[in-house]
N, C-alpha and C positions, 0 to 999 in steps of 0.2 A: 203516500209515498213521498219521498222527500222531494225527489227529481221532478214529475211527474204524477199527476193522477191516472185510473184506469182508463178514462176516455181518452187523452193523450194517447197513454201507453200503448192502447187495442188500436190508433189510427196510427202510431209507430210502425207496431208489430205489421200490421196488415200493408200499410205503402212502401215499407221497405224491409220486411222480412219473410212474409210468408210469400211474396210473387215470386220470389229466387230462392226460396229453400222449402216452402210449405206451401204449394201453391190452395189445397185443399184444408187447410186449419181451421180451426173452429175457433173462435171464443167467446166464450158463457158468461155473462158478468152478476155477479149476487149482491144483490142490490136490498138494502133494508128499504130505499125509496122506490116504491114499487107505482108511484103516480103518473100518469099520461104524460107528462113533460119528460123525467127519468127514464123510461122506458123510449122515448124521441131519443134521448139523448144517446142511448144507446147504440141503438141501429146506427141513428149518423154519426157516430165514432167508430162503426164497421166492424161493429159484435154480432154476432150471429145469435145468441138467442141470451136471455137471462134468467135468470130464479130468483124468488123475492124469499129473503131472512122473514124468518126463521126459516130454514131447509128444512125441506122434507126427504128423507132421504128415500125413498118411493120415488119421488120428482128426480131427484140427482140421478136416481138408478137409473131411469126412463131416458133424461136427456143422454148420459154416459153411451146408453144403449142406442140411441136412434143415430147418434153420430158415428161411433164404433164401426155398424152395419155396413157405414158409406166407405169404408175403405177398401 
């Protein structure tokens, strides 16, 4: 992204948009780097879960589905 990358972006979304409009939002980040540091980097940019590329779309079902449930 030109602005912003997704880590950026997902500690954007979460400190100052989903506490006042979304408080329960989710986001999934799809990561071709799917290594122990990557996957750090995630969480502490305040994603809730990720998938690693190539998607499986079985896996996308699954996550789509256990978030879904929670509303």
């Amino acid at each position: 992204m030109p602005v912003m990358d997704g880590y950026e972006a997902s500690q954007h979304i979460k400190q100052k948009i989903s506490q006042k409009l979304f408080p329960a939002m989710t986001i999934c980040a799809a990561t071709a780097y799917a290594f122990n540091e990557n996957i750090k980097k995630v969480y502490e940019a305040g994603m809730d879960e990720y998938l690693s590329k190539p998607l499986d779309v079985d896996k996308v079902r699954a996550m789509v589905d256990k978030y879904v449930k929670l509303i």
